[in-house]
N, C-alpha and C positions, 0 to 999 in steps of 0.2 A: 504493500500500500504506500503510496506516494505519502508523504508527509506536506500541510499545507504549504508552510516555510517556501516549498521547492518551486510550488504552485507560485506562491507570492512574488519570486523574485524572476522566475519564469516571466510572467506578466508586464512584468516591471521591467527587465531586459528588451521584452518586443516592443514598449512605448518609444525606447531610446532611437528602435531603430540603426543601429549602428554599423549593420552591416549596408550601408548604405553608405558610411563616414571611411570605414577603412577595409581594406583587400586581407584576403586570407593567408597572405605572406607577411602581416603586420601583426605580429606573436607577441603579447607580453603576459608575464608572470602573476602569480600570487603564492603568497604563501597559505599554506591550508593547513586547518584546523591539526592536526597528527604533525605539524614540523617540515612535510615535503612541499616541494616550487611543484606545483598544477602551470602550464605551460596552454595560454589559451587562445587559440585561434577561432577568427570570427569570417564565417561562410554565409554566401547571399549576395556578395556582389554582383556577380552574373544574373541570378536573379533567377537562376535552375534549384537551388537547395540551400535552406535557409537556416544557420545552425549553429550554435555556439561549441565547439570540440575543447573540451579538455584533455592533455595530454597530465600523465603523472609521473614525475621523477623523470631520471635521466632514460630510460625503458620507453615510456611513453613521448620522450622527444626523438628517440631516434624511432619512435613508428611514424610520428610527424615529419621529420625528415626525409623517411624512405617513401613515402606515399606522394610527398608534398615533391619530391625528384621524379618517382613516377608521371605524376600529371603535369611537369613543366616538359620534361622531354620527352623522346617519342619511345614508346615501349611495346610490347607485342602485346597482343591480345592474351596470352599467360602469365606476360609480367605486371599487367596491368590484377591481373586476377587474384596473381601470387601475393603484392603488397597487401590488396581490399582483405585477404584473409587472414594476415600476420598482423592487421591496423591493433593496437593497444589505446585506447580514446574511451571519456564518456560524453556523449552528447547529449545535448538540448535542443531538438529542432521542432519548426515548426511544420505541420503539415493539413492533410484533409481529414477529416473524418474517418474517411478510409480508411487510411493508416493505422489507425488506435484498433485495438484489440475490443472489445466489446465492454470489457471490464474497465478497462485505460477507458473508454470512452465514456462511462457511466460514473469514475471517478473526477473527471476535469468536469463533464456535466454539474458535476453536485457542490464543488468548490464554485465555480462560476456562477450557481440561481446564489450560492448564500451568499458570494463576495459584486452583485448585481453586475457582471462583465459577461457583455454581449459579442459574442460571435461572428465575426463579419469577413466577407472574402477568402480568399484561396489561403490556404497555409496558414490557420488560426489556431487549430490546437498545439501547443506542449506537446511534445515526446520525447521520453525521456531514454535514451538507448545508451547499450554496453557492448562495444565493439572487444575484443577476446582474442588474441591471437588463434587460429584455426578454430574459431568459432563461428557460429552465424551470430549476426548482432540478436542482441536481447534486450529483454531491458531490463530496467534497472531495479536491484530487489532490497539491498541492506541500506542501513542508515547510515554507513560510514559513506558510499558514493553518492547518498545523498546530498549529505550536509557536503563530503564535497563541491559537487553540483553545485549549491546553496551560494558557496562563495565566490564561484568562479562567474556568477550570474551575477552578484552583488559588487564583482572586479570589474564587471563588461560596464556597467552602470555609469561605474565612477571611471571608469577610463571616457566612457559618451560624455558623463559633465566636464572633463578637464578638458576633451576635444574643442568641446562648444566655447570654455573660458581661453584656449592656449597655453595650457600647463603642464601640457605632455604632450611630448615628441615622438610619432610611431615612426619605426624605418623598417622595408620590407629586409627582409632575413635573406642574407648574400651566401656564396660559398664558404664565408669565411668565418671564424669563432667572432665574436661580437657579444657586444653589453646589449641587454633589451631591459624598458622599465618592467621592474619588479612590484608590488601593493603589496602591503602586509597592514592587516587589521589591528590596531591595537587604540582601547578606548573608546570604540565602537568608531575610530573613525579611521578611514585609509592613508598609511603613509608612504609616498613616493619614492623608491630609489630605482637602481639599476642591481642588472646580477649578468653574468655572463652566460650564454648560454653551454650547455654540454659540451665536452668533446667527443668529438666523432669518435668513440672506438671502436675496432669490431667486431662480431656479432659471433658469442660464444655458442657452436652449433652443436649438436647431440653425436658423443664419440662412442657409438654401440660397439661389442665384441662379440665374435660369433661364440657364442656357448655351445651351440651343438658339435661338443668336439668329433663325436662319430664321423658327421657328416665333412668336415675339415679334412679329419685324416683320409677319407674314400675321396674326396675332391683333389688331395694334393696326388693322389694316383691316376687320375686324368691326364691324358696328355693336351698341353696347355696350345692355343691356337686361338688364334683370332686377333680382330682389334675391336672389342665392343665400344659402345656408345650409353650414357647413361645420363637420366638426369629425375630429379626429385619432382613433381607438382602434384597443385591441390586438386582434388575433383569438387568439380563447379557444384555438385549437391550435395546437403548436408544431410547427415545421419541422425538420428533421434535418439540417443541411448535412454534417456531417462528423463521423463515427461514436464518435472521441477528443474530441469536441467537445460541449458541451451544446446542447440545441436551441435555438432561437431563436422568438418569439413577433416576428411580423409586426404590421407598424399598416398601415392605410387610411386616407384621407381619406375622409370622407363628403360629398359635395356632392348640397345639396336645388334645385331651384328653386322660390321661393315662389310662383310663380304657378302654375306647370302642374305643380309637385307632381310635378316628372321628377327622378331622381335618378341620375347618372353613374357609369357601371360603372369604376372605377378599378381601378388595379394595387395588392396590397397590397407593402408595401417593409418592410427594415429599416432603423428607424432608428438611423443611425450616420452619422457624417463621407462615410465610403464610400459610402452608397447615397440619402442622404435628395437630390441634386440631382441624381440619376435618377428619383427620385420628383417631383420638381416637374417636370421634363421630361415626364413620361407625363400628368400633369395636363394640362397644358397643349396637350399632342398631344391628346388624349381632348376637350377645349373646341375648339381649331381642326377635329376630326375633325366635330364635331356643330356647325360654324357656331355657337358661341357665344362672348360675348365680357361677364362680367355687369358690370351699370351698379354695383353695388356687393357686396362680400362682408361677412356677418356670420359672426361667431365664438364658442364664448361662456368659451374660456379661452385662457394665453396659450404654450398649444404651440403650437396651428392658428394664432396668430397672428403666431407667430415666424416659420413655414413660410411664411406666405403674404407675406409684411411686404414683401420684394424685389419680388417676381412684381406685386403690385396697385401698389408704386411706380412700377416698369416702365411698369406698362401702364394707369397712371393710372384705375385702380380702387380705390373707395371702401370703405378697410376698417374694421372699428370690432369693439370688441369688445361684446352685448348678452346677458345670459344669458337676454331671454325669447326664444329662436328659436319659430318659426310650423308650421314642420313638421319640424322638426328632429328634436323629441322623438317624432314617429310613427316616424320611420325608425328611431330607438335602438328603440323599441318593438317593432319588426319585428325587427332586428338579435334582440335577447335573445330571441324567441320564437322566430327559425330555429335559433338555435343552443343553444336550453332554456338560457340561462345564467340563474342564481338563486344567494340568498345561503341562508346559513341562518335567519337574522332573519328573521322576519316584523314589522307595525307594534308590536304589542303589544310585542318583544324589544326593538326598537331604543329604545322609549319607557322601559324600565326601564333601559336602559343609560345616557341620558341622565338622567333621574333619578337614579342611583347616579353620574354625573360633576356632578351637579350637589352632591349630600350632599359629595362628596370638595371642591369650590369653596368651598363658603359654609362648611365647616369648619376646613379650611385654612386661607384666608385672610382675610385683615385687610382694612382697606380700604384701605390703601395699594397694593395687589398690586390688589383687586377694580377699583380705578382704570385698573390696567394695560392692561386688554382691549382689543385691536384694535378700530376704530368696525367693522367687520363681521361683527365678533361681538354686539356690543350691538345693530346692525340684527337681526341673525337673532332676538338672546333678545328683542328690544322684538314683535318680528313676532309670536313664540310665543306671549308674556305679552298680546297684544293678541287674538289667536285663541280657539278653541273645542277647543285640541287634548289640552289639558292640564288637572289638578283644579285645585284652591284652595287644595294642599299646593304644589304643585310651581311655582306661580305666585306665590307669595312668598315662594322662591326665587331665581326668577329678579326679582322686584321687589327686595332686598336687589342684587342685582350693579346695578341699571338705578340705584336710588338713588344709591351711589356712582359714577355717570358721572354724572347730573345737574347 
């Protein structure tokens, strides 16, 4: 049950209006109630989805990060999928009717007749959702993400009043580590500083070990052959285990072989502590089942290569990671076609999105910052600016960022 509190400040958020004052690259802090920075981005600009996200701790900035990179550049239709089911966020958005659960719908009903707040136009109810890594979104059940909630609603507030007065400075969030203003409640009223945001570190992946020693030792008697292909994703539908529970979004291993183009019917698993070294187990059953044993495995990021890292030690298989796979990308291919999964972007979208992150780069920053950029990002921009994909506007541009790394 929603707490009114959550109601109240919901309400009072959507009067301010503020996704209308700043873009969802314009990130600032609060401190919340338990000691951790709530990290909160304000969505609606566009005018597609309308929604205050809390991100928590340094976890929840780097799901903000990862998500917030996916939709400025262009990413496949499985990376785009991959990030939405790894997001860490609680959200506030507003929507239709529809949306609300029947129950959510009878509880904002019954705060609304007692607090006399009438209903008007598209995207008027509160919803209050729990984004989960390898979850589907839920919503939202204890009182500690609420009260969270609570304040990251009562931050958005006071960031709308100091807009309107000039007392706070937003700047959209660059490649680079950076101060963003921080709020912290103290004496019921908010006090203004700055905090820096996270550093990028990365991203501790699950290092399972093949237990079923039987099946290891009858595997290293294989004569070894091949050059497989391999890669980790979600499936686009979620599972139900447990009905007070939110569903769960399953991941596969995909394994190609590059020569015969044979691709191994796997179990799909959830990944967690608890199941991911029953998933290398059934891999590994599934290669012994089919007499294979491959001379070496390619990957081309470093979940599948976390996964596999024990297993190809073991058994003295040659792993590396290369992003140009051979047949890899047909089976992704196949994959999205059986399952129609598609983004909304088409080329044209994703190319004015990059353009408009590029306007917000070269305005922003100085060249001290434009120095900053990861070498695999200036690979990517030297790749673009060397290509045929872009005008003559947008290509010096990106020549301004390549300058200062020369």
């Amino acid at each position: 049950m929603i707490i009114d509190k959550l109601y109240e400040q919901a309400f009072a958020y959507k009067k301010t209006k503020l996704w209308k004052k700043i873009e969802d690259s314009q990130i600032f802090g609060v401190r919340l109630p338990d000691g951790q920075i709530g990290y909160i981005c304000i969505m609606g600009m566009a005018g597609e989805y309308c929604a205050l996200g809390l991100y928590v701790g340094d976890e929840g900035f780097r799901s903000y990060r990862a998500t917030s990179a996916c939709a400025q550049f262009i990413c496949t239709p499985l990376e785009h999928m991959d990030h939405f089911y790894m997001m860490n966020c609680l959200q506030c958005a507003f929507e239709n009717k529809s949306e609300l659960r029947e129950d959510e719908y009878e509880e904002v009903k019954q705060y609304a007749k007692a607090h006399n707040i009438r209903f008007a136009g598209k995207n008027s109810y509160p919803h209050f959702i729990k984004f989960k890594s390898g979850y589907f979104p839920w919503y939202v059940q204890n009182r500690e993400e609420q009260e969270q909630l609570c304040m990251a609603l009562a931050a958005a507030v006071e960031v709308s009043r100091r807009l309107d007065n000039e007392t706070i400075t937003l700047r959209p969030i660059g490649l680079v580590r950076e101060e963003i203003p921080l709020l912290e409640l103290k004496n019921n009223e908010f006090i203004l500083s700055t905090i820096r945001i996270p550093e990028d570190k990365p991203v501790c992946f699950l290092k399972p070990k093949l237990s079923n020693e039987i099946c290891a030792a009858k595997l290293k008697k294989v004569k070894k052959a091949g050059i497989w292909e391999c890669k980790t994703i979600y499936m686009p539908e979620p599972v139900l285990d447990n009905e007070d529970e939110a569903p769960s979004y399953l991941m596969m291993l995909l394994a190609a072989d590059t020569i015969n183009n044979m691709v191994l019917p796997t179990t799909p698993f959830k990944y967690c502590e608890e199941h991911i070294e029953e998933a290398l187990n059934d891999f590994a059953g599934i290669l012994l089942e089919s007499n294979i044993c491959p001379k070496k495995i390619r990957v081309s990021e470093e979940r599948t290569y976390a996964l596999l890292e024990s297993f190809c030690k073991d058994l003295n298989i040659r792993l590396t990671i290369d992003e140009d796979f051979e047949i890899m990308t047909d089976v992704e291919e196949d994959f999205i076609k059986y399952f129609d999964i598609h983004t909304n972007l088409d080329e044209a979208g994703m190319m004015d999105i990059f353009d408009n992150i590029l306007d917000m780069i070269t305005e922003e920053m100085d060249e001290t910052d434009l120095k900053s950029f990861p070498p695999d990002v200036i690979n990517m921009l030297r790749e673009i600016y060397e290509g045929e994909t872009v005008d003559a506007e947008t290509k010096e541009k990106i020549k301004r960022i390549l300058d200062a790394n020369d």
